[in-house]
FIKOLZA-1660 file (N, C-alpha, C; in steps of 0.1 Angstrom, whole numbers, plus 5000, padded with zeros to 4 digits):
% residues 125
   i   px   py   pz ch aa at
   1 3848 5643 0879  A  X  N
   1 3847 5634 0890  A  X CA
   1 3851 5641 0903  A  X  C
   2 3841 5636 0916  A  X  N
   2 3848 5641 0930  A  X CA
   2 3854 5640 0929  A  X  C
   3 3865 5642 0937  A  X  N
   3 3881 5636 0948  A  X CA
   3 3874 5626 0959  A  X  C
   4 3880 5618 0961  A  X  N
   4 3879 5615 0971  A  X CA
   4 3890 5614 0987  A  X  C
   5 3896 5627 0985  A  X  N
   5 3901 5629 0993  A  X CA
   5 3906 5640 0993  A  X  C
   6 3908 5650 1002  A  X  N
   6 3916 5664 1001  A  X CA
   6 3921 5672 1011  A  X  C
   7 3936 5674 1011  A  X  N
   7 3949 5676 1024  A  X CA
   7 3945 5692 1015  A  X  C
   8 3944 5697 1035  A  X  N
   8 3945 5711 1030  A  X CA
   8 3949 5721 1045  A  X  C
   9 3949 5735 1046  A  X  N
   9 3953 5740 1059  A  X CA
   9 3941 5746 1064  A  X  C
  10 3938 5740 1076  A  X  N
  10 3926 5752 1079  A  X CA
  10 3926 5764 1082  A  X  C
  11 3939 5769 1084  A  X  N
  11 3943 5786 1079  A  X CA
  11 3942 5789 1067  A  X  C
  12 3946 5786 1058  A  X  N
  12 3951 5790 1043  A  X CA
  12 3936 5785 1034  A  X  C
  13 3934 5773 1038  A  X  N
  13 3920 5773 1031  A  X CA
  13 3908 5780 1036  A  X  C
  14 3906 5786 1048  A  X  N
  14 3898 5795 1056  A  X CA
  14 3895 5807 1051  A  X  C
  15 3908 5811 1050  A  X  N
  15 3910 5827 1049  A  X CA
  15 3898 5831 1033  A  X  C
  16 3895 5827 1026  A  X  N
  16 3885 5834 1014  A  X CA
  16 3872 5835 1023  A  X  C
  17 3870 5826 1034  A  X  N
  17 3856 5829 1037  A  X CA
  17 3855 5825 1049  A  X  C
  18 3860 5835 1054  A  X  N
  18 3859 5840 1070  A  X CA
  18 3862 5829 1081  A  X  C
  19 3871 5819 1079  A  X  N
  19 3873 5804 1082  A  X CA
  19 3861 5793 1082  A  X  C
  20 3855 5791 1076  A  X  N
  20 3847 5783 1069  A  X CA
  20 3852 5773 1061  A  X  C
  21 3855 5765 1061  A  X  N
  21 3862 5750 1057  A  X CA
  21 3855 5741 1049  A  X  C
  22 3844 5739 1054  A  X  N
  22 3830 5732 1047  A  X CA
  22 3818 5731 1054  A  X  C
  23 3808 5729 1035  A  X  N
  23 3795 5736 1043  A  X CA
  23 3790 5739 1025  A  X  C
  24 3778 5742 1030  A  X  N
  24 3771 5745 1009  A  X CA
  24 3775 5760 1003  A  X  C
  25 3786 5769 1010  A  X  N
  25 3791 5775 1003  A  X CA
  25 3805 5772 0993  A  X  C
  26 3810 5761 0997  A  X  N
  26 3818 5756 0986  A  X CA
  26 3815 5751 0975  A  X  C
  27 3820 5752 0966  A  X  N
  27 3813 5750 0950  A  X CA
  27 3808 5735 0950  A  X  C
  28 3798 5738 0946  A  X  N
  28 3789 5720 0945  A  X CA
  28 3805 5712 0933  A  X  C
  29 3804 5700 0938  A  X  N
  29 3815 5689 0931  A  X CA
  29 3829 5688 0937  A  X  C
  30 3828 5703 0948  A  X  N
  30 3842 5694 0958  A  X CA
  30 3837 5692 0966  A  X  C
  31 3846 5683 0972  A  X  N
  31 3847 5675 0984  A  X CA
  31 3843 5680 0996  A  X  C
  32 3848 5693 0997  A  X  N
  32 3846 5699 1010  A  X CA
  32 3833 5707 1007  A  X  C
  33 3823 5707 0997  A  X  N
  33 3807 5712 1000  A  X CA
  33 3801 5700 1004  A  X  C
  34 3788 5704 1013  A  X  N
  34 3782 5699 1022  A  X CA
  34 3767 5705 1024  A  X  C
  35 3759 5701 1028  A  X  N
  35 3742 5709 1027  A  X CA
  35 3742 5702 1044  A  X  C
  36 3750 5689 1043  A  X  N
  36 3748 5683 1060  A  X CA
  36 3759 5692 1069  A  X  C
  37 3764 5695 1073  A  X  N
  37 3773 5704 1083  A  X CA
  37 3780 5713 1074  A  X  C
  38 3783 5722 1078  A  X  N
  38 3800 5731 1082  A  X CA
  38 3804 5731 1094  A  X  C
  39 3816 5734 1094  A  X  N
  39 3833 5734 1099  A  X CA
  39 3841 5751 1095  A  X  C
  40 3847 5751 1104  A  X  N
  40 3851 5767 1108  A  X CA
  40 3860 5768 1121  A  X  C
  41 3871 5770 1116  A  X  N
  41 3885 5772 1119  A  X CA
  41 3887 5785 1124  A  X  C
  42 3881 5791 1130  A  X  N
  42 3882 5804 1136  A  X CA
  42 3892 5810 1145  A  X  C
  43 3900 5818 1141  A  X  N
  43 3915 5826 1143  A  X CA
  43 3907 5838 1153  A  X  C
  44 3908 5845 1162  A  X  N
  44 3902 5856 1168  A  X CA
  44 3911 5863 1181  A  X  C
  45 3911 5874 1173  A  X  N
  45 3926 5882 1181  A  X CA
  45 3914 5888 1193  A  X  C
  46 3926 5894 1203  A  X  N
  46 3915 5896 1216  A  X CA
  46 3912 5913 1218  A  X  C
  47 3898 5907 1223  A  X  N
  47 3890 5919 1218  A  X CA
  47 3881 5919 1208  A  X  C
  48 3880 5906 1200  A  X  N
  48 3871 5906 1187  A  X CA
  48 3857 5901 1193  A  X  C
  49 3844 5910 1188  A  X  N
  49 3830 5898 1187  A  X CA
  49 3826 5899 1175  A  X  C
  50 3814 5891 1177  A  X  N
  50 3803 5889 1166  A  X CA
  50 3795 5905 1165  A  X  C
  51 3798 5905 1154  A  X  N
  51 3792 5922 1149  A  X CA
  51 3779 5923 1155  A  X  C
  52 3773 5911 1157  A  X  N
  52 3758 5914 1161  A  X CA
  52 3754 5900 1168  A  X  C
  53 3741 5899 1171  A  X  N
  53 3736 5886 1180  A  X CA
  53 3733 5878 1166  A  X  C
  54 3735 5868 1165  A  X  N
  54 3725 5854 1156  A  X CA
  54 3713 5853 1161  A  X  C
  55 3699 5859 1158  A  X  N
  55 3686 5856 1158  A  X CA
  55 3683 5844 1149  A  X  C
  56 3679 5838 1153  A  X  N
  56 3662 5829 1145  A  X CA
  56 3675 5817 1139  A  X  C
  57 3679 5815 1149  A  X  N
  57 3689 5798 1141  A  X CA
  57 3684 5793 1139  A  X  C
  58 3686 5783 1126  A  X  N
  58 3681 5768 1126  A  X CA
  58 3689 5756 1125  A  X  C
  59 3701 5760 1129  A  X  N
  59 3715 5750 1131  A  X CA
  59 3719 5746 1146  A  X  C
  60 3721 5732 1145  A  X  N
  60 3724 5730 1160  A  X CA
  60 3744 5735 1159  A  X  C
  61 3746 5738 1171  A  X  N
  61 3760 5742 1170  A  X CA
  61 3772 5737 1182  A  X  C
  62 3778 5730 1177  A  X  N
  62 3795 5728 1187  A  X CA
  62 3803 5734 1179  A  X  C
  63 3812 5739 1196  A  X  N
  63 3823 5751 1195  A  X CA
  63 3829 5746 1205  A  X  C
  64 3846 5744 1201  A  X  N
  64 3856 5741 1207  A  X CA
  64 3867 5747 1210  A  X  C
  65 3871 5750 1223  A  X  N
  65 3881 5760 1224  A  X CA
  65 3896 5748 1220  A  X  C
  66 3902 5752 1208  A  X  N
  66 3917 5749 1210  A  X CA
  66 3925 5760 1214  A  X  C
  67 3924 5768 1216  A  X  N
  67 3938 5777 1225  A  X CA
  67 3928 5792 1231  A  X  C
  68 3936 5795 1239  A  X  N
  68 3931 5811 1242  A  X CA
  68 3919 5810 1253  A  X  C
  69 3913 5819 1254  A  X  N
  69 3898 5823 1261  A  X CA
  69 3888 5831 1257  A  X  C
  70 3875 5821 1253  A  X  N
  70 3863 5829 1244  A  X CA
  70 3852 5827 1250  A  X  C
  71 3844 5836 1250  A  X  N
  71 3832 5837 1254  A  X CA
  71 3818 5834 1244  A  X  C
  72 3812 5826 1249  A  X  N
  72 3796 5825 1242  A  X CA
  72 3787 5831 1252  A  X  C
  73 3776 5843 1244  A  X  N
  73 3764 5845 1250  A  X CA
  73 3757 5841 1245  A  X  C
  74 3751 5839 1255  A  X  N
  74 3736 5827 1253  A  X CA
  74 3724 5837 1254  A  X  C
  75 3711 5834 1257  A  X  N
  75 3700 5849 1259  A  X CA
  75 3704 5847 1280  A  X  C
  76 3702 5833 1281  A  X  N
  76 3703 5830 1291  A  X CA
  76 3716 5829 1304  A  X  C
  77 3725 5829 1296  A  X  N
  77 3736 5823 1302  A  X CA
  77 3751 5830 1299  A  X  C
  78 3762 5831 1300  A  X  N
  78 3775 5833 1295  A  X CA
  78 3783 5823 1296  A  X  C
  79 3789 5813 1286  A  X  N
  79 3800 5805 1285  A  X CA
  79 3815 5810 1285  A  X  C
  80 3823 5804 1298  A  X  N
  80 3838 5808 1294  A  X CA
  80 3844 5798 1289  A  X  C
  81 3851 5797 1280  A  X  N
  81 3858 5783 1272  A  X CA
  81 3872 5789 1276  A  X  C
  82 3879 5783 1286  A  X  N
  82 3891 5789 1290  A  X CA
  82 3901 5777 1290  A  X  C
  83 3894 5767 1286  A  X  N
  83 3908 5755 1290  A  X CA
  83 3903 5748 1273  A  X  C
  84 3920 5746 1265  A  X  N
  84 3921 5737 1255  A  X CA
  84 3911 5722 1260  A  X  C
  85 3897 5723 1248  A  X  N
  85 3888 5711 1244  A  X CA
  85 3874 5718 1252  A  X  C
  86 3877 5727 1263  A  X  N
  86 3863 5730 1267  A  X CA
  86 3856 5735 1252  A  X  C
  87 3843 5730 1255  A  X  N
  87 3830 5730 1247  A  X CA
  87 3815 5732 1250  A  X  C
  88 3811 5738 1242  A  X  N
  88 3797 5743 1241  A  X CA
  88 3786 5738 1227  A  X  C
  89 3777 5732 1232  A  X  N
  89 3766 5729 1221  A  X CA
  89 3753 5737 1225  A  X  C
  90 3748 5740 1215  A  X  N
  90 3739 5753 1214  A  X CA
  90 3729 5746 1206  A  X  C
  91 3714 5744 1207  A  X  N
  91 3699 5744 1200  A  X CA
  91 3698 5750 1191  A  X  C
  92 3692 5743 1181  A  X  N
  92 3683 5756 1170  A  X CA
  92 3676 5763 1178  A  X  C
  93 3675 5774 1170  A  X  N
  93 3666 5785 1176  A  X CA
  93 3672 5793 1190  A  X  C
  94 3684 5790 1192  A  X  N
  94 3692 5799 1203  A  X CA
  94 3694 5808 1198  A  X  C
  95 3697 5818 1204  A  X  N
  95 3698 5832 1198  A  X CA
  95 3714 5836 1208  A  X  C
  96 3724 5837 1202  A  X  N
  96 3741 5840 1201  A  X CA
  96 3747 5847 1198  A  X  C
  97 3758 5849 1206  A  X  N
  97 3769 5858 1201  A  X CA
  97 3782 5854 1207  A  X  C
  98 3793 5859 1209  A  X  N
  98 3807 5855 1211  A  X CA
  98 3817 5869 1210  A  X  C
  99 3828 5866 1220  A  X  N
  99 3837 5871 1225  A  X CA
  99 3847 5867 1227  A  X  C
 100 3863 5873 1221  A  X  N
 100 3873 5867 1225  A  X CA
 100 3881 5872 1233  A  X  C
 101 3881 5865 1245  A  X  N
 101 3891 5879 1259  A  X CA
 101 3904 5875 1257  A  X  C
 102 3907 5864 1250  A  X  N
 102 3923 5865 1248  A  X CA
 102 3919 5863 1232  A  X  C
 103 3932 5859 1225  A  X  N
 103 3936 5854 1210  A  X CA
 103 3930 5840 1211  A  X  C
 104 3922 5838 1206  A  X  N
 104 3914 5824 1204  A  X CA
 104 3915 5815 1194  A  X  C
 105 3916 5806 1195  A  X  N
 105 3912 5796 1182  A  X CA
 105 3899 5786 1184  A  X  C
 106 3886 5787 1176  A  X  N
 106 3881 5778 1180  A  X CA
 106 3875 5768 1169  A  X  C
 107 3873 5760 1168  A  X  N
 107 3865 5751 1158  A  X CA
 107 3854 5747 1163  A  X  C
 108 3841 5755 1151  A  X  N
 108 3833 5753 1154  A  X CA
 108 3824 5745 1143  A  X  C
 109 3811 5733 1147  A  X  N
 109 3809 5727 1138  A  X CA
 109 3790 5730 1137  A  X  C
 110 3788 5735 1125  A  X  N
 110 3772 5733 1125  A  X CA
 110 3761 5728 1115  A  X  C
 111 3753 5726 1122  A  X  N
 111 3742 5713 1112  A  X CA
 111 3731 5718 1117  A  X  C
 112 3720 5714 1103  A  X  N
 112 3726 5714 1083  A  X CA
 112 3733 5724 1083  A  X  C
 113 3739 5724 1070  A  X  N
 113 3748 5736 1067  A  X CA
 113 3735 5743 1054  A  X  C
 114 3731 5758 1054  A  X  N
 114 3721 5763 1051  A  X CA
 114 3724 5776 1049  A  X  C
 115 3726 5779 1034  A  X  N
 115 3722 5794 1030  A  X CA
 115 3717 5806 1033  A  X  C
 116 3722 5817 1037  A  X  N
 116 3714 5828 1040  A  X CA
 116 3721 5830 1057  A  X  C
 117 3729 5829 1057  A  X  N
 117 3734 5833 1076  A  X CA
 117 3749 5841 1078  A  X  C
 118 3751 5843 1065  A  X  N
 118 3763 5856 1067  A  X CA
 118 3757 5865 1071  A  X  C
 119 3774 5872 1086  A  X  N
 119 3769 5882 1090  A  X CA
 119 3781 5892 1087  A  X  C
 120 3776 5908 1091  A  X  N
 120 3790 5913 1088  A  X CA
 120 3801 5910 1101  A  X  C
 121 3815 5913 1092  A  X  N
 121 3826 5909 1100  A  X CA
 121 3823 5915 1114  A  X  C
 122 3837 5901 1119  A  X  N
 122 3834 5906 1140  A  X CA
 122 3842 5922 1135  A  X  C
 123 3842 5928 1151  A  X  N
 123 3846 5935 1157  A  X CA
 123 3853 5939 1165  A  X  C
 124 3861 5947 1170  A  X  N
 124 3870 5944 1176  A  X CA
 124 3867 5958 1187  A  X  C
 125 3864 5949 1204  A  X  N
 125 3856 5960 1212  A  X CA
 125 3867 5968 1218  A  X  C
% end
């Protein structure tokens, strides 16, 4: 039987998969798998990016700054998220990356949640 309910840390439950919380990488029959969104709890010491750009998305995406100062590239544009709640929503088919100029925390949320989009770990510039 599901749960229907489940208290958990978004640190401590994060950490097996790169802060990913929920989403269709959680075993089908808990609570926290999903095919409609994931959720991502993202810890980022300063100086970290995305190892590479995200080509060919098909997930629409919000990203919330709770603490620190992070940067989104766009093809087009540069986001600074410098104040706790600033936010960014991003198209399918934007092509992304990200930067953290201070120690960041961000929660970020994306739909559908869809197989095949691990990348290797950030980096630290």
């Amino acid at each position: 039987m599901v749960e229907t309910v489940y208290v958990g840390n978004a640190g401590v439950d994060g950490a097996a998969d790169a802060g990913w919380l929920l989403g269709h990488f959680v075993p089908a029959g808990e609570l926290r798998h999903s095919t409609d969104v994931e959720v991502k709890w993202g810890v980022h010491p300063p100086g970290q990016a995305r190892s590479r750009w995200a080509t060919g998305e098909l997930r629409t995406t919000l990203l919330v700054l709770v603490e620190g100062c992070f940067r989104v590239e766009l093809p087009d544009r540069t986001v600074r998220l410098a104040a706790p709640g600033d936010y960014v929503v991003w198209a399918r088919g934007m092509d992304h990356s990200w930067f953290a100029e201070r120690a960041s925390v961000v929660l970020t949320v994306r739909w559908p949640s869809l197989p095949g989009y691990r990348v290797d770990p950030p980096v630290l510039r």
